[in-house]
Structure formats: C-alpha cells, structure tokens
N, C-alpha and C positions, 0 to 999 in steps of 0.2 A: 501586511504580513504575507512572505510569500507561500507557496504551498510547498510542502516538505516533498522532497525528492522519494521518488520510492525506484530501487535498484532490485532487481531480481535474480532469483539464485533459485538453485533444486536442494529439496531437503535431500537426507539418505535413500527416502523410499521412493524419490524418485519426483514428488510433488512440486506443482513448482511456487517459488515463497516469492514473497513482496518483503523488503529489507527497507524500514521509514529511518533514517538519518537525520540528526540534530544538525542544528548549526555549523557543531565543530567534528563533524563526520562522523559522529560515534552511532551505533545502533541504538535507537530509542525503539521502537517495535518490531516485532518481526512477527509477517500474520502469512495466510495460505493464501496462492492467488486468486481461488474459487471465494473465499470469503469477503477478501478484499474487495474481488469485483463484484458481489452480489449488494455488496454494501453502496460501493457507487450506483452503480443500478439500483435502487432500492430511493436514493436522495435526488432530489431536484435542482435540477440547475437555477442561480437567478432567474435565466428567460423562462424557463418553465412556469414558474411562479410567478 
C-alpha cells in the first residue's frame, strides 16, 4: 500500500494545512501542519522499532 500523498495549502488565517488525497485525487482529510507533524514525530519508524 503506498503512502497517501499529503499537499499543502494555508487556511484563511494564515496556518499552514496538510491536504491527504485518495487514490482518485479527491480530499479524504484535511488536518493543520503543526498536528500532522506532531503526529509523525510522536510514531516510530520500522528501524526505530
């Protein structure tokens, strides 16, 4: 399964978002970049484990 593409954009207020895309390009989530990356940071890579 490959990893879902994430594209970025600024909301209105200026933040900047991570945009995750389905297969057929549609928006399937849209989250803040501050969350998104706390989140990767927060998770373990294979080698880490």
């Amino acid at each position: 399964m490959a990893k879902a593409k994430r594209t970025t954009h600024r909301s209105s207020t200026g933040k900047k978002l991570y945009a995750v895309r389905d297969s057929k390009g549609r928006f399937k989530d849209i989250q803040t970049y501050q969350r998104a990356h706390s989140a990767d940071i927060k998770r373990k890579s294979k080698k880490e484990k």
